[in-house]
Structure formats: C-alpha cells, structure tokens
mmCIF file of the protein (N, C-alpha, C, O) and its ligand, coordinates in Angstrom:
data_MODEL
# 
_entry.id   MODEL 
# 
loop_
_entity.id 
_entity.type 
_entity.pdbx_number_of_molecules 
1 polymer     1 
2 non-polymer 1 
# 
_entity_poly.entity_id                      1 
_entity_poly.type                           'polypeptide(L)' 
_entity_poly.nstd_linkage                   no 
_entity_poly.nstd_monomer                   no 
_entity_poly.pdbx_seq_one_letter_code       
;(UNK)(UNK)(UNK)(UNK)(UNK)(UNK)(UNK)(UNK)(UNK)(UNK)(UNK)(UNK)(UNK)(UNK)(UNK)(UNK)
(UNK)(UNK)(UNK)(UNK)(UNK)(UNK)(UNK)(UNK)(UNK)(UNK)(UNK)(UNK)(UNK)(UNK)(UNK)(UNK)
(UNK)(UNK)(UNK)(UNK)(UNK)(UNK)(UNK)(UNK)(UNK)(UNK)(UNK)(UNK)(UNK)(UNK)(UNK)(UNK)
(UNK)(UNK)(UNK)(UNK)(UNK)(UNK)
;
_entity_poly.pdbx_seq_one_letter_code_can   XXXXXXXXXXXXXXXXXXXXXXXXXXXXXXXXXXXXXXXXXXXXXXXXXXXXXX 
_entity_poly.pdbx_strand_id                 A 
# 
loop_
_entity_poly_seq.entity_id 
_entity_poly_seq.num 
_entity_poly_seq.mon_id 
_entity_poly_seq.hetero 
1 1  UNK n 
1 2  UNK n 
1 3  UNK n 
1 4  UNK n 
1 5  UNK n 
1 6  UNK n 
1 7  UNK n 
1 8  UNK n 
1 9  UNK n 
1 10 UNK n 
1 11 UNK n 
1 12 UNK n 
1 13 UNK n 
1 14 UNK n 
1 15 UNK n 
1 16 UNK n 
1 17 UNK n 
1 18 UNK n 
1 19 UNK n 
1 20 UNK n 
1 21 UNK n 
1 22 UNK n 
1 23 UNK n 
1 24 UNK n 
1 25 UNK n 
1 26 UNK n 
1 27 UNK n 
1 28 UNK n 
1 29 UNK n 
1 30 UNK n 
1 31 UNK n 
1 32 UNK n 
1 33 UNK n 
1 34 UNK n 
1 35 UNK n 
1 36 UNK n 
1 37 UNK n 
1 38 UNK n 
1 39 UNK n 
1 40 UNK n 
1 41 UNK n 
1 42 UNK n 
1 43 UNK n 
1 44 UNK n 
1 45 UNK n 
1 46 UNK n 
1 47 UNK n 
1 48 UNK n 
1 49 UNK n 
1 50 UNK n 
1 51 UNK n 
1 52 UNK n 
1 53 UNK n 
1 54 UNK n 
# 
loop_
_struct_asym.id 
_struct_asym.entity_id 
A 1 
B 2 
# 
loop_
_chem_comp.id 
_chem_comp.type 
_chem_comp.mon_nstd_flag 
UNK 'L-peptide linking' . 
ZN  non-polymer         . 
# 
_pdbx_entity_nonpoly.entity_id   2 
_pdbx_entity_nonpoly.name        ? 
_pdbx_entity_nonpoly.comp_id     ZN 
# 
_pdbx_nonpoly_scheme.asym_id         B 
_pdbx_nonpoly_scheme.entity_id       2 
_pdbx_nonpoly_scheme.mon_id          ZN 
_pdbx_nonpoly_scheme.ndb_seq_num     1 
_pdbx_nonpoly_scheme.pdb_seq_num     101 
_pdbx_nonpoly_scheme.auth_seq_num    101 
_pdbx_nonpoly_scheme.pdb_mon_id      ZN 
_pdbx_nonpoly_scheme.auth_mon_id     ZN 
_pdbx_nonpoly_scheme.pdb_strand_id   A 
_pdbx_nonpoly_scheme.pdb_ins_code    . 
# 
loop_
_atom_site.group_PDB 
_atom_site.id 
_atom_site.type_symbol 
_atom_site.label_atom_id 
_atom_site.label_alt_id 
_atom_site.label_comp_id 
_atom_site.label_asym_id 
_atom_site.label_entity_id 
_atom_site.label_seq_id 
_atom_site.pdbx_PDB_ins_code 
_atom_site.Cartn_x 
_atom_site.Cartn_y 
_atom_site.Cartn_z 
_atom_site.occupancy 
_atom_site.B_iso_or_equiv 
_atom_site.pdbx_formal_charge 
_atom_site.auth_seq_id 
_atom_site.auth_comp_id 
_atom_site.auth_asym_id 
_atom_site.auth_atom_id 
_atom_site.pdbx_PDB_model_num 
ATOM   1   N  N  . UNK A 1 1  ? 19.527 -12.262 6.635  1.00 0.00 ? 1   UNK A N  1 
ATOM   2   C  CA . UNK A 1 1  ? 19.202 -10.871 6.955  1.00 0.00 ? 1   UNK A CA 1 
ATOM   3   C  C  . UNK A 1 1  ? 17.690 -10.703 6.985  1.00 0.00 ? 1   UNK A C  1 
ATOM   4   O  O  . UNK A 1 1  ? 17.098 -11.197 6.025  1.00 0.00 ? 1   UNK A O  1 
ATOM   5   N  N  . UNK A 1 2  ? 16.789 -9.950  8.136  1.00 0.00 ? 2   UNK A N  1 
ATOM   6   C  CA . UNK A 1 2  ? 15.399 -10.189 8.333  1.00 0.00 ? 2   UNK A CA 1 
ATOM   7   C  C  . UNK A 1 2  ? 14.942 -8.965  7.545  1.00 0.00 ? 2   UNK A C  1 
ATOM   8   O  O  . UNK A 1 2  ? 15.713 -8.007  7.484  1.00 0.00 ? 2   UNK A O  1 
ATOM   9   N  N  . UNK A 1 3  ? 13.880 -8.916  7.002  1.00 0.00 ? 3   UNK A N  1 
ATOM   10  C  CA . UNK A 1 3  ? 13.537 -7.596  6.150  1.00 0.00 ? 3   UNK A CA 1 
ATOM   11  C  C  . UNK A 1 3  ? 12.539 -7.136  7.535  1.00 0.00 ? 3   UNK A C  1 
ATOM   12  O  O  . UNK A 1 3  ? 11.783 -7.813  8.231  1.00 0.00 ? 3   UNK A O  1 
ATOM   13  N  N  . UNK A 1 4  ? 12.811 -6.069  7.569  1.00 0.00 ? 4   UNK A N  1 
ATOM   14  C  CA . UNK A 1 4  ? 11.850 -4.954  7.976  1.00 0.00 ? 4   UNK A CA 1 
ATOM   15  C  C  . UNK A 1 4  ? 10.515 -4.713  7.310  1.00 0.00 ? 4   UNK A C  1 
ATOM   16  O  O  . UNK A 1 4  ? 10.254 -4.317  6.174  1.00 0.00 ? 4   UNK A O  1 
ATOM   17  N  N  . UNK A 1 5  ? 9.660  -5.094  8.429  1.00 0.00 ? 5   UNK A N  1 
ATOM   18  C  CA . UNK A 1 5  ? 8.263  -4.542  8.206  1.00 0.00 ? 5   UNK A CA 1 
ATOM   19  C  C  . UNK A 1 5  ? 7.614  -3.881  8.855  1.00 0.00 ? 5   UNK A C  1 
ATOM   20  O  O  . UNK A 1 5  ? 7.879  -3.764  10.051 1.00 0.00 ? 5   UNK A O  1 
ATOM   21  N  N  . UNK A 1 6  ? 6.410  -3.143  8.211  1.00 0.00 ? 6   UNK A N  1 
ATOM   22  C  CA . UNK A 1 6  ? 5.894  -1.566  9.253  1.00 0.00 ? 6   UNK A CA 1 
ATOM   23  C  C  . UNK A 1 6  ? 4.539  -2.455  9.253  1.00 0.00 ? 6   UNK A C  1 
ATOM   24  O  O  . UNK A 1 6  ? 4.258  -3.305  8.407  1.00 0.00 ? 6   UNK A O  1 
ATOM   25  N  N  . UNK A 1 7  ? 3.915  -2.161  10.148 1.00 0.00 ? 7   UNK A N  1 
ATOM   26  C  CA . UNK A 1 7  ? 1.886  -2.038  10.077 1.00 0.00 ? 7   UNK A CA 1 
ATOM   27  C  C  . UNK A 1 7  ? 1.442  -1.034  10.689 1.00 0.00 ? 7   UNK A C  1 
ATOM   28  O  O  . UNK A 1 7  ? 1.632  -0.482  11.772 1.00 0.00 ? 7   UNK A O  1 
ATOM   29  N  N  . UNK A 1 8  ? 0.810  -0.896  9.789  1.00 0.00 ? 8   UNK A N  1 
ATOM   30  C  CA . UNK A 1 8  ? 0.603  1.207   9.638  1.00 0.00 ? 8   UNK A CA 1 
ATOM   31  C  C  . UNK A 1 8  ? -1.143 0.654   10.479 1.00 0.00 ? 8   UNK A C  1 
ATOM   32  O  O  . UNK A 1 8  ? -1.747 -0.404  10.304 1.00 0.00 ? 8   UNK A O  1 
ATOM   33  N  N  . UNK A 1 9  ? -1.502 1.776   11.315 1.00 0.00 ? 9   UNK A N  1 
ATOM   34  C  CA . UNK A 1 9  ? -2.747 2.139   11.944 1.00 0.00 ? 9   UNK A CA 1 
ATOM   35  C  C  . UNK A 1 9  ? -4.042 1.456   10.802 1.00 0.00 ? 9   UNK A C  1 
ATOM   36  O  O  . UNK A 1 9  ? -4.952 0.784   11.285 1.00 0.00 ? 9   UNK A O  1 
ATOM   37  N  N  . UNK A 1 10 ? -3.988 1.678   9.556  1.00 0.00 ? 10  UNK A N  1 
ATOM   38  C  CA . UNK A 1 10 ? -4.708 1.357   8.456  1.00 0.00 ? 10  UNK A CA 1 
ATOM   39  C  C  . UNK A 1 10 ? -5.054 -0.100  8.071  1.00 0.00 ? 10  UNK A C  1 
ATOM   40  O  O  . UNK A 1 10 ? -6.065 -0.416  7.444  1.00 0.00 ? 10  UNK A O  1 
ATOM   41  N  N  . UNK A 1 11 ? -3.953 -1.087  8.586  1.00 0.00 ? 11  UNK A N  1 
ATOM   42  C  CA . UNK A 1 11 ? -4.055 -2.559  8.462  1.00 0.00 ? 11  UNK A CA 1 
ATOM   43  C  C  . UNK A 1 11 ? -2.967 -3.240  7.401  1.00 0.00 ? 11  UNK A C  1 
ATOM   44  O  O  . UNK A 1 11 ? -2.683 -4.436  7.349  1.00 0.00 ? 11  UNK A O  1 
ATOM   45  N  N  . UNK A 1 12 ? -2.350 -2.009  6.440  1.00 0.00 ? 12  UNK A N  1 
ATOM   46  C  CA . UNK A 1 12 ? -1.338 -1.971  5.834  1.00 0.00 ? 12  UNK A CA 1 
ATOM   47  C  C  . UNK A 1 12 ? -0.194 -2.758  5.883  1.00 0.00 ? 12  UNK A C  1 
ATOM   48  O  O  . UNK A 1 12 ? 0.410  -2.245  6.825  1.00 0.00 ? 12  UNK A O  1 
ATOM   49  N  N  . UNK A 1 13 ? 0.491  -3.667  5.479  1.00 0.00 ? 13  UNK A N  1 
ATOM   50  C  CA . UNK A 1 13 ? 2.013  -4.052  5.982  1.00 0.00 ? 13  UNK A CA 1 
ATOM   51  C  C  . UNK A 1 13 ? 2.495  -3.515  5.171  1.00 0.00 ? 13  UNK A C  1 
ATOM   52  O  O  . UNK A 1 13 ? 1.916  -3.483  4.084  1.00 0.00 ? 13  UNK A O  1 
ATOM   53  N  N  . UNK A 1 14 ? 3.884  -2.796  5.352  1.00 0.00 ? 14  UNK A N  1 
ATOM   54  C  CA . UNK A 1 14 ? 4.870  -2.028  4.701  1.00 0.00 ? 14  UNK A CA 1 
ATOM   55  C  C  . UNK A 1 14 ? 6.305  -2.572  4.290  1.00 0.00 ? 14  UNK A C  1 
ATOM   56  O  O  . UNK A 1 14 ? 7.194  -2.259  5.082  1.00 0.00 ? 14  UNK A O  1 
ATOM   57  N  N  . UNK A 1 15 ? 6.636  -3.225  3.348  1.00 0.00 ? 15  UNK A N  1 
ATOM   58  C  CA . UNK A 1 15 ? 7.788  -3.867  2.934  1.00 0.00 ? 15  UNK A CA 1 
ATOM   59  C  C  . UNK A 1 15 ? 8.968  -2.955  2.389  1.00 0.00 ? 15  UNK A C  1 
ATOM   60  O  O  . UNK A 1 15 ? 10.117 -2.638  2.695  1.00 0.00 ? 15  UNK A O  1 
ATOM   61  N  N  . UNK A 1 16 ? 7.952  -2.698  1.335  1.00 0.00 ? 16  UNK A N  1 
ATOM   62  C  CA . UNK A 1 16 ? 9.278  -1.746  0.143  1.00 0.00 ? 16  UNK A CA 1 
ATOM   63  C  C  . UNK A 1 16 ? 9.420  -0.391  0.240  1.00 0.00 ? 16  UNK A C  1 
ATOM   64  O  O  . UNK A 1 16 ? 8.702  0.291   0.971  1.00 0.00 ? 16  UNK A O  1 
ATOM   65  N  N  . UNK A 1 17 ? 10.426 0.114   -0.547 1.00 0.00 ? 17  UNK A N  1 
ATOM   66  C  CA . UNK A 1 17 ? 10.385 1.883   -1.264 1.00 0.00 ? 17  UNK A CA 1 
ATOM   67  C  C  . UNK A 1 17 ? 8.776  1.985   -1.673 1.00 0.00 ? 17  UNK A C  1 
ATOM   68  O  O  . UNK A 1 17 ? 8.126  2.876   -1.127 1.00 0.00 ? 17  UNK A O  1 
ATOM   69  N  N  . UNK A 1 18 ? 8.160  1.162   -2.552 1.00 0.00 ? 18  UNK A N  1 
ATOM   70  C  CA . UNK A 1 18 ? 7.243  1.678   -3.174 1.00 0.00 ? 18  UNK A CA 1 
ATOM   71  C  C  . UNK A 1 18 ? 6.015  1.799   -2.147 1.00 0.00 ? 18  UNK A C  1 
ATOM   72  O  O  . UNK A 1 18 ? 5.121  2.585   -2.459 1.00 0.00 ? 18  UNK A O  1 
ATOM   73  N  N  . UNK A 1 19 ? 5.918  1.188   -1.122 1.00 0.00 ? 19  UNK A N  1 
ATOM   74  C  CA . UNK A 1 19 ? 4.641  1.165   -0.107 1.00 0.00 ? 19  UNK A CA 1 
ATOM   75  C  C  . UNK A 1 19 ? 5.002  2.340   0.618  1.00 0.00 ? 19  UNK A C  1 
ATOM   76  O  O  . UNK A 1 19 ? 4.202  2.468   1.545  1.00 0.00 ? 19  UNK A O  1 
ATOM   77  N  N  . UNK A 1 20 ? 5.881  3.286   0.609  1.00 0.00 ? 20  UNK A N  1 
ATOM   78  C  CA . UNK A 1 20 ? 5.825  4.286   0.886  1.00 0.00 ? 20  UNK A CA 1 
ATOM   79  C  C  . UNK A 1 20 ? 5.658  5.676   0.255  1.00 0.00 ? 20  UNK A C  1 
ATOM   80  O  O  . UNK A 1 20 ? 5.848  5.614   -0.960 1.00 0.00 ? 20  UNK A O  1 
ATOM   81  N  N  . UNK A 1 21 ? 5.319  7.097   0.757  1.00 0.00 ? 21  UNK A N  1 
ATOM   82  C  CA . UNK A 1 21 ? 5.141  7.769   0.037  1.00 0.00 ? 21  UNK A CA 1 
ATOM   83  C  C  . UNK A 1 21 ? 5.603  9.133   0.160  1.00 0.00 ? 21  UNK A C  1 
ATOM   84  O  O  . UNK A 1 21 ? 4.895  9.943   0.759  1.00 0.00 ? 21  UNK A O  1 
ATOM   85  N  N  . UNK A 1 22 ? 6.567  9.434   -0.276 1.00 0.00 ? 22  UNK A N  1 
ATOM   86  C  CA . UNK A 1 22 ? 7.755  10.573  0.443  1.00 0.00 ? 22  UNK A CA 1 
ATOM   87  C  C  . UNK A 1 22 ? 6.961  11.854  0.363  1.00 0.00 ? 22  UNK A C  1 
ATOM   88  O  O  . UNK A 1 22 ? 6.093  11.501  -0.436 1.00 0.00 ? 22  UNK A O  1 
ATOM   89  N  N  . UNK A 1 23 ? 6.773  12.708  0.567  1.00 0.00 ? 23  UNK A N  1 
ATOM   90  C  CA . UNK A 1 23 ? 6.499  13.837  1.085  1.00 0.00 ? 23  UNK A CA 1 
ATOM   91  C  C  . UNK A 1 23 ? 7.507  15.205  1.854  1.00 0.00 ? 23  UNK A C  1 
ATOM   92  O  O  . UNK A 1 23 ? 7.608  15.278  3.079  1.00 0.00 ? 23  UNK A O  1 
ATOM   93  N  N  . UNK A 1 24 ? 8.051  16.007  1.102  1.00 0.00 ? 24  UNK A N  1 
ATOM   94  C  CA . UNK A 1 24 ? 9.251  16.623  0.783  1.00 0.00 ? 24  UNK A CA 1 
ATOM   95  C  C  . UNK A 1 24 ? 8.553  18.182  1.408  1.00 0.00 ? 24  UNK A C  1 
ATOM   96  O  O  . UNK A 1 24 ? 7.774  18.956  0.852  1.00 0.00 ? 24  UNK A O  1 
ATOM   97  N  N  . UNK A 1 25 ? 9.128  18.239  2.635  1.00 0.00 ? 25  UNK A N  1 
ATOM   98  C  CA . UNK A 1 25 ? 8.260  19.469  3.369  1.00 0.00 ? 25  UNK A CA 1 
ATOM   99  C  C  . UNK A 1 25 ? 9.392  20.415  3.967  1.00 0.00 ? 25  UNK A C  1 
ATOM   100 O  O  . UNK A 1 25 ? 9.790  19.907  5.015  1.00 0.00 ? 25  UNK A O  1 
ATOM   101 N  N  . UNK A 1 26 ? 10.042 21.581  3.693  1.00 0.00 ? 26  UNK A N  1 
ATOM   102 C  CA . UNK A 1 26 ? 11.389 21.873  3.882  1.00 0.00 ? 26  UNK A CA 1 
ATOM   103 C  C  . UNK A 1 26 ? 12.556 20.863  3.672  1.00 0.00 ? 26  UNK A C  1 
ATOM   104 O  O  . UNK A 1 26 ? 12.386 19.951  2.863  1.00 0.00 ? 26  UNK A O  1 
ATOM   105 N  N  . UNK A 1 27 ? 13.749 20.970  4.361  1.00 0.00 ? 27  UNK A N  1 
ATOM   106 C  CA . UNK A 1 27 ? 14.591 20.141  4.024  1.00 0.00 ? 27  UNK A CA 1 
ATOM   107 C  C  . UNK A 1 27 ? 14.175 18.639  3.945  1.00 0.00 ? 27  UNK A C  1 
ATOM   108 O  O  . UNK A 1 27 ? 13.991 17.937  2.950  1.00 0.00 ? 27  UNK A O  1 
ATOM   109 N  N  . UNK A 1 28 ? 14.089 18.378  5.117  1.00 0.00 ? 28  UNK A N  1 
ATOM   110 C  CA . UNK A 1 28 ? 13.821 16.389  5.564  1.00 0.00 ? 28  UNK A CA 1 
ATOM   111 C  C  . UNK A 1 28 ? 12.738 16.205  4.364  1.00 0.00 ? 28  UNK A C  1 
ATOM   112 O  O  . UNK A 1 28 ? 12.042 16.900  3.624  1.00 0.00 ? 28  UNK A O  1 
ATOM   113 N  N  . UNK A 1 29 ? 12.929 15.300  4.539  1.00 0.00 ? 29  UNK A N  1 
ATOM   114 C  CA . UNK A 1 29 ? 11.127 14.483  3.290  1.00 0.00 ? 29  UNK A CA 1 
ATOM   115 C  C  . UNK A 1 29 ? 10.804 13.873  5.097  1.00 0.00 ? 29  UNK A C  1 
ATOM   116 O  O  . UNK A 1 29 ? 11.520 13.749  6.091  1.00 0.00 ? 29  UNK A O  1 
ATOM   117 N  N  . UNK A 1 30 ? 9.286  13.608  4.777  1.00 0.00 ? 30  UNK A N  1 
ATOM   118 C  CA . UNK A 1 30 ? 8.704  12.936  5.873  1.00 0.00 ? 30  UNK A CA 1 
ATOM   119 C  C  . UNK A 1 30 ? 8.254  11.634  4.500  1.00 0.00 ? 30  UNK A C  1 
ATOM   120 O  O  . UNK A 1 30 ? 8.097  11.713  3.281  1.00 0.00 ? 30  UNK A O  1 
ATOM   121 N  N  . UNK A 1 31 ? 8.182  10.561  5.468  1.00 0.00 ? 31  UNK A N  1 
ATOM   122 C  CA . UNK A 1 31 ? 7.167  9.094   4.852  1.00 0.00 ? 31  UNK A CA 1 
ATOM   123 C  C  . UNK A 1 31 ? 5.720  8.519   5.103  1.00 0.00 ? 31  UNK A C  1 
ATOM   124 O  O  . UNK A 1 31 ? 4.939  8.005   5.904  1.00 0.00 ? 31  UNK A O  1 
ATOM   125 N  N  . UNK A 1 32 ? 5.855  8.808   4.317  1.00 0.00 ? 32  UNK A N  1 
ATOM   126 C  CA . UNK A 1 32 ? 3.838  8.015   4.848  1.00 0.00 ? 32  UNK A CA 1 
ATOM   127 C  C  . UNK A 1 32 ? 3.403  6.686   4.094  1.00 0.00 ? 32  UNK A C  1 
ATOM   128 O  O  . UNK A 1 32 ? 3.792  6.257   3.008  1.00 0.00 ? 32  UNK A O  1 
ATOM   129 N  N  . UNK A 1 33 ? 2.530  6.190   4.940  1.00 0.00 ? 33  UNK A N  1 
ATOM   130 C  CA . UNK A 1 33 ? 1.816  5.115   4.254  1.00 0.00 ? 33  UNK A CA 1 
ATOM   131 C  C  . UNK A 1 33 ? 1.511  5.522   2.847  1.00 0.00 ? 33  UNK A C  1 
ATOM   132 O  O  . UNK A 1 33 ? 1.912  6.649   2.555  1.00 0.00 ? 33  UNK A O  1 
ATOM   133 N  N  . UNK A 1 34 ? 0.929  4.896   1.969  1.00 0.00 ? 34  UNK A N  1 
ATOM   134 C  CA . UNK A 1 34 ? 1.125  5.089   0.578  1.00 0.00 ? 34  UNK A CA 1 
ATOM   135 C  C  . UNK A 1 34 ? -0.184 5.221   0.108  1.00 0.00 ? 34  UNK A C  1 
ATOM   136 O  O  . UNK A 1 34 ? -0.519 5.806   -0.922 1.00 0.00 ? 34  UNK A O  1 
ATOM   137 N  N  . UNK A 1 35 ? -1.218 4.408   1.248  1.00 0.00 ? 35  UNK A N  1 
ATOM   138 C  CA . UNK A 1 35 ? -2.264 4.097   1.537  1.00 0.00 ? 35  UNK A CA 1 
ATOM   139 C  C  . UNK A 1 35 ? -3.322 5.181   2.247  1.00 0.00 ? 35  UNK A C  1 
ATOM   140 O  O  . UNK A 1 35 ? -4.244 5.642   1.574  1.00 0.00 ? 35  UNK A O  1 
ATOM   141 N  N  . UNK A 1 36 ? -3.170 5.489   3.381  1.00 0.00 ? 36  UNK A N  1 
ATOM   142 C  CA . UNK A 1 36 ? -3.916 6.158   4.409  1.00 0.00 ? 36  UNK A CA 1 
ATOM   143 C  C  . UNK A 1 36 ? -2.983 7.681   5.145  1.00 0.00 ? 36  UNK A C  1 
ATOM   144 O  O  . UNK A 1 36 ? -3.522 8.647   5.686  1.00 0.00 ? 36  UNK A O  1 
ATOM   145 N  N  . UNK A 1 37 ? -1.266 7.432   4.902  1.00 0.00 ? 37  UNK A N  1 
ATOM   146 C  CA . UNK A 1 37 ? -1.102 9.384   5.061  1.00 0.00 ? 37  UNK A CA 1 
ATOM   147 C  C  . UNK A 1 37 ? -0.389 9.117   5.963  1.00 0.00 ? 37  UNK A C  1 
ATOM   148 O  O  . UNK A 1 37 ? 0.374  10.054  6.202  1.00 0.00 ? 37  UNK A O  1 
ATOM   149 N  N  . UNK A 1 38 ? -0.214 8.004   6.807  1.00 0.00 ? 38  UNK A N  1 
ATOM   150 C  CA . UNK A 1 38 ? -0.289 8.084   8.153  1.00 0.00 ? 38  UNK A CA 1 
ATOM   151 C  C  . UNK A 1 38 ? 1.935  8.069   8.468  1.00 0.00 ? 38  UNK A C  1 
ATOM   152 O  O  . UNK A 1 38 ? 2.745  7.243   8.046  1.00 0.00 ? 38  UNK A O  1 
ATOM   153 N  N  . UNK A 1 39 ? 2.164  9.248   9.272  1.00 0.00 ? 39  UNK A N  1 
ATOM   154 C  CA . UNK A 1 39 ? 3.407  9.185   9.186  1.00 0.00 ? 39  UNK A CA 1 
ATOM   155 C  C  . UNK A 1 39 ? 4.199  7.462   9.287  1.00 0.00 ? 39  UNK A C  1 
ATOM   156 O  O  . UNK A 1 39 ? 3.957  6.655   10.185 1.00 0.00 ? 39  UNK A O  1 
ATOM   157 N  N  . UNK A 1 40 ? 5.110  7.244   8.175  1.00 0.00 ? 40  UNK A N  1 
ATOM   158 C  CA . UNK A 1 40 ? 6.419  6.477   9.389  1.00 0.00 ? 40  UNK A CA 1 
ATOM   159 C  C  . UNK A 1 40 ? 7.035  6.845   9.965  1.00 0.00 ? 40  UNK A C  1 
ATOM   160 O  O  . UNK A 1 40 ? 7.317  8.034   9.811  1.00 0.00 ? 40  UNK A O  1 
ATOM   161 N  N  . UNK A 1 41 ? 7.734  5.996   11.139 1.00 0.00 ? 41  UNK A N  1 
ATOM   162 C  CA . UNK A 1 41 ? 8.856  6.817   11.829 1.00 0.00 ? 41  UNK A CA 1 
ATOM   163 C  C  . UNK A 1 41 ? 10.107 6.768   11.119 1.00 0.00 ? 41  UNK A C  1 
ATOM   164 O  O  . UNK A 1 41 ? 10.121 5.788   10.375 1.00 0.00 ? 41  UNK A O  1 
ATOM   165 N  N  . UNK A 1 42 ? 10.781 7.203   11.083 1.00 0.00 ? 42  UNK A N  1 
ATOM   166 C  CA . UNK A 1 42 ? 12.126 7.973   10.494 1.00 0.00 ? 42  UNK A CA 1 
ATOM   167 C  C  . UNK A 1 42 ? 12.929 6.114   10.367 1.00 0.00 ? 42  UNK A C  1 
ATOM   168 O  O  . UNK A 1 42 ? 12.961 5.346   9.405  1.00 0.00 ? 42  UNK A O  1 
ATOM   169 N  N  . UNK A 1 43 ? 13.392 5.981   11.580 1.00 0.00 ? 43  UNK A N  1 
ATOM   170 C  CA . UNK A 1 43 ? 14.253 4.911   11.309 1.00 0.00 ? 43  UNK A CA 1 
ATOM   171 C  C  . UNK A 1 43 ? 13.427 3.664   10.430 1.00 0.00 ? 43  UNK A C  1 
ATOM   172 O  O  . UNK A 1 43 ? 14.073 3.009   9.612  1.00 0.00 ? 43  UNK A O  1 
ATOM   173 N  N  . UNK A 1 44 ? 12.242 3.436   10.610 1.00 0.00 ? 44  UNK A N  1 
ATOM   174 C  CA . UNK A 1 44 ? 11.735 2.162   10.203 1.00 0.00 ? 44  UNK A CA 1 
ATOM   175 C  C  . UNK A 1 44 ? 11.551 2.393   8.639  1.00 0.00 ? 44  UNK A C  1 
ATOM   176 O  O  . UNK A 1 44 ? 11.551 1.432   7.869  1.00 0.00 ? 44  UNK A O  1 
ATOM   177 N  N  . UNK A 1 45 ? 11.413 3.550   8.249  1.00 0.00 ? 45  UNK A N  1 
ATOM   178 C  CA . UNK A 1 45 ? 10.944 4.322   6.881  1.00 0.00 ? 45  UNK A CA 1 
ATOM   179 C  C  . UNK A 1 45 ? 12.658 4.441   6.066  1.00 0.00 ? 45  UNK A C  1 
ATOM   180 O  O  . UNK A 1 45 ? 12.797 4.847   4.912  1.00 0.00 ? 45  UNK A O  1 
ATOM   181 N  N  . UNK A 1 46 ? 13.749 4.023   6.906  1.00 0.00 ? 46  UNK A N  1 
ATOM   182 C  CA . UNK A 1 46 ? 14.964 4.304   5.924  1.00 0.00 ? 46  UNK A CA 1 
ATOM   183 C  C  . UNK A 1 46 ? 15.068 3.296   6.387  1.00 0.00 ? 46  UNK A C  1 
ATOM   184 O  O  . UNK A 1 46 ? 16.079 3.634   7.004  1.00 0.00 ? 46  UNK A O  1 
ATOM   185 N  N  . UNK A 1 47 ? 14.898 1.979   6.767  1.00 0.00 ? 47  UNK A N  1 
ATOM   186 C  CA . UNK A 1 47 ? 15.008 0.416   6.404  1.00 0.00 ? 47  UNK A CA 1 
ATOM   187 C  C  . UNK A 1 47 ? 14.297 0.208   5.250  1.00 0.00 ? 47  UNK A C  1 
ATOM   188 O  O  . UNK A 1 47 ? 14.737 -0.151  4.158  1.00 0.00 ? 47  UNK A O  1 
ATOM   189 N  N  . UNK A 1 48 ? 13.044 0.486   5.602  1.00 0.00 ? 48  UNK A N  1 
ATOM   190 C  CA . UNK A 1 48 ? 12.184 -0.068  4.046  1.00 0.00 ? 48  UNK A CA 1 
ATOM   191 C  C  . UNK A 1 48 ? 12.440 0.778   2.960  1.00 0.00 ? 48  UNK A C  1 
ATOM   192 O  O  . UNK A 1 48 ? 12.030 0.257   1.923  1.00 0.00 ? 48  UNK A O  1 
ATOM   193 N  N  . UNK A 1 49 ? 12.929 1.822   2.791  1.00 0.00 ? 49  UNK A N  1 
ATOM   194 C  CA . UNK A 1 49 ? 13.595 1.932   1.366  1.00 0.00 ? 49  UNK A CA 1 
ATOM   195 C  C  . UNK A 1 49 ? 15.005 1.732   1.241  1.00 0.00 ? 49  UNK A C  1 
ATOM   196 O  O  . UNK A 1 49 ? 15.762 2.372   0.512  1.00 0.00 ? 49  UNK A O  1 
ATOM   197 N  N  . UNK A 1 50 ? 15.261 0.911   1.913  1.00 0.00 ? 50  UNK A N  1 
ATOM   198 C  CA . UNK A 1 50 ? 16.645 0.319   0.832  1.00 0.00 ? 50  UNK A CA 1 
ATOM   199 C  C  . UNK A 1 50 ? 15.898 -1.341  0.884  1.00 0.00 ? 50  UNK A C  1 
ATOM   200 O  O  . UNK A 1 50 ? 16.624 -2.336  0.882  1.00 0.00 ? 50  UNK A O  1 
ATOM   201 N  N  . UNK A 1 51 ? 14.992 -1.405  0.910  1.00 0.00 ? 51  UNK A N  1 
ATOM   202 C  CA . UNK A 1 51 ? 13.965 -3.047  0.843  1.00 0.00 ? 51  UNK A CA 1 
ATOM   203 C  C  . UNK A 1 51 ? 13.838 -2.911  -0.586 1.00 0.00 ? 51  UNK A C  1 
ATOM   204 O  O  . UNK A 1 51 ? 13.464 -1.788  -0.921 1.00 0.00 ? 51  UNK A O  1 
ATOM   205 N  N  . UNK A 1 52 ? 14.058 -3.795  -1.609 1.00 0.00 ? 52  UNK A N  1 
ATOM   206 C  CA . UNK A 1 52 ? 13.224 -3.563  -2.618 1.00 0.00 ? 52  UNK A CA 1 
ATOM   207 C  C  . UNK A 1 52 ? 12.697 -5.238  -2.710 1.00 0.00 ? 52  UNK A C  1 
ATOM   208 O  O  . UNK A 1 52 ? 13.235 -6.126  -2.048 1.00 0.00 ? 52  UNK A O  1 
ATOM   209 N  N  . UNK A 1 53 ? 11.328 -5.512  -3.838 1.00 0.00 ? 53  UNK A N  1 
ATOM   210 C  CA . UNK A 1 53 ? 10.919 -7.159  -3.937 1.00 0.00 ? 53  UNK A CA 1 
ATOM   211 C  C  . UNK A 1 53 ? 11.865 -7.386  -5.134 1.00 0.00 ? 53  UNK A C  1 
ATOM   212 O  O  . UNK A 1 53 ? 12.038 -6.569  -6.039 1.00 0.00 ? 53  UNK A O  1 
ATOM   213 N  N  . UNK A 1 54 ? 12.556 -8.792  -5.015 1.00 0.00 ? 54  UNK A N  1 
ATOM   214 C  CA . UNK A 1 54 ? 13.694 -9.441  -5.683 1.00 0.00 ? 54  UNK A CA 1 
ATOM   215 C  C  . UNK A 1 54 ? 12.757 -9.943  -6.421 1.00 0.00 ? 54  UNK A C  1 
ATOM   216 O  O  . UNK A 1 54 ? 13.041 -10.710 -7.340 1.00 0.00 ? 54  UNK A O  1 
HETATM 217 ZN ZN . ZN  B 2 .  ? -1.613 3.191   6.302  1.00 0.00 2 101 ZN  A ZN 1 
# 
C-alpha cells in the first residue's frame, strides 16, 4: 500500500496527521500545512490523516 504524500508551495513534504494543521471554520475543518498556512486539498488532506509513522 503506497503512502500518500503532499509538497506544499513551502518545500514541505507532508506524510502524517501531525504535519497537518486543522483549522475548524463553520462546519468543514479546512487543512493546512503545519508549517506555512498554505491550504491542502480536501482529498489529499483525508489520506494523510489516516497516515500515521509506525
Ligand atoms: Zn507549507
């Protein structure tokens, strides 16, 4: 099974739950880099949190 990875505008690679940074704005939460703010997109941001490092 291939893990999902993001590279955020910032230079960032994005693996886990924790490299992200939820942000809870009416209903939806939006995700951001954890780093620099910068949105994820929806689908790539609910792969990497069910990623965790084993
Ligand atoms: Zn970033």
């Amino acid at each position: 099974m291939a893990a999902t990875t993001h590279r955020c505008i910032c230079g960032a690679t994005l693996r886990f739950r924790q490299d992200l940074r939820k942000e809870q704005q009416g209903i939806y939460p939006t995700w951001k880099c954890k780093d620099c703010g910068t949105p994820v997109p929806g689908k790539i941001a609910e792969k990497l949190r069910h990623q965790h490092p084993s």
